[in-house]
C-alpha positions in Angstrom: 0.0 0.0 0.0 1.3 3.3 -0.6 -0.3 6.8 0.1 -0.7 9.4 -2.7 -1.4 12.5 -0.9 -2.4 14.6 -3.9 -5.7 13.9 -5.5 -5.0 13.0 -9.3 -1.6 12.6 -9.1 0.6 9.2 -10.5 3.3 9.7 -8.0 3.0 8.5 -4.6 4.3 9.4 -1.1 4.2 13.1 -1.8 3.7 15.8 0.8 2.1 18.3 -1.0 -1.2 19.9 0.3 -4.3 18.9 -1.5 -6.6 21.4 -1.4 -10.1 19.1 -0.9 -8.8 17.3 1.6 -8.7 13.9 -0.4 -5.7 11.8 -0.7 -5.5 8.1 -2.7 -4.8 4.9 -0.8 -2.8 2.6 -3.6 -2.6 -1.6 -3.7 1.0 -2.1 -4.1 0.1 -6.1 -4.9 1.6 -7.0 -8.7 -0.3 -10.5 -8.0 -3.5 -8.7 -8.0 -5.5 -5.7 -10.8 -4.6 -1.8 -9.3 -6.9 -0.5 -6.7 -7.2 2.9 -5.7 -9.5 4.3 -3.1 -9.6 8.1 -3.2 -10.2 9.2 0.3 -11.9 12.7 1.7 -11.5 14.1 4.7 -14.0 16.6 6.0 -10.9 19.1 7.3 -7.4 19.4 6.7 -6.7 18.3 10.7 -8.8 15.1 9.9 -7.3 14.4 6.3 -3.5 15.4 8.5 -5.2 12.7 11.3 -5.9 9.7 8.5 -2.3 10.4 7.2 -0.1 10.0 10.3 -2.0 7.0 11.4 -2.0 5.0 7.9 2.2 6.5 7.8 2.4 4.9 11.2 0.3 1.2 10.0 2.9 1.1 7.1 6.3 1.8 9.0 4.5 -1.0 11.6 4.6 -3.7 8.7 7.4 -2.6 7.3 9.2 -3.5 10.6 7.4 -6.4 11.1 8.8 -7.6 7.8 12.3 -6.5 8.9 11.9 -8.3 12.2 10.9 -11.5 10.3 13.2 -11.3 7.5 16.1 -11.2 9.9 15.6 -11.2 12.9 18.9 -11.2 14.5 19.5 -8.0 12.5 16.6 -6.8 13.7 17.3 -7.1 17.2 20.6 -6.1 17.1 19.0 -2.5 15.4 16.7 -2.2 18.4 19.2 -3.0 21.2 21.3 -0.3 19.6 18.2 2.2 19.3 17.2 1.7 23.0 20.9 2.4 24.0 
């Protein structure tokens, strides 16, 4: 999944302001057709809201995936963080 924070747009994980709010939500799958879902968000503090919390869902599985792809690595990286 990747965010696509202007409404229209073909490149993805930009930070410019859209100025209705919306923002696209992208299937990253190759196995499976595209699918887009165009989301709008009544205010810019709610569409600013959805943003950070589907930012923070995506860094979550992309550590997960770290943690299970290695997961010495991984431990090592957040021993060294916590220090």
């Amino acid at each position: 999944m990747t965010l696509d924070e202007r409404h229209g747009s073909s490149s993805s994980n930009s930070s410019d302001d859209s100025s209705d709010g919306s923002f696209i939500i992208k299937s990253t799958d190759p196995k499976r057709p595209p699918l887009w879902f165009v989301c709008h968000a009544h205010s810019a503090e709610s569409r600013s809201e959805w943003l950070q919390n589907l930012r923070q869902i995506l860094q979550t599985q992309q550590d997960f995936l770290k943690a299970i792809q290695s997961p010495i690595a991984y431990q090592k990286e957040q021993t060294k963080e916590a220090s």
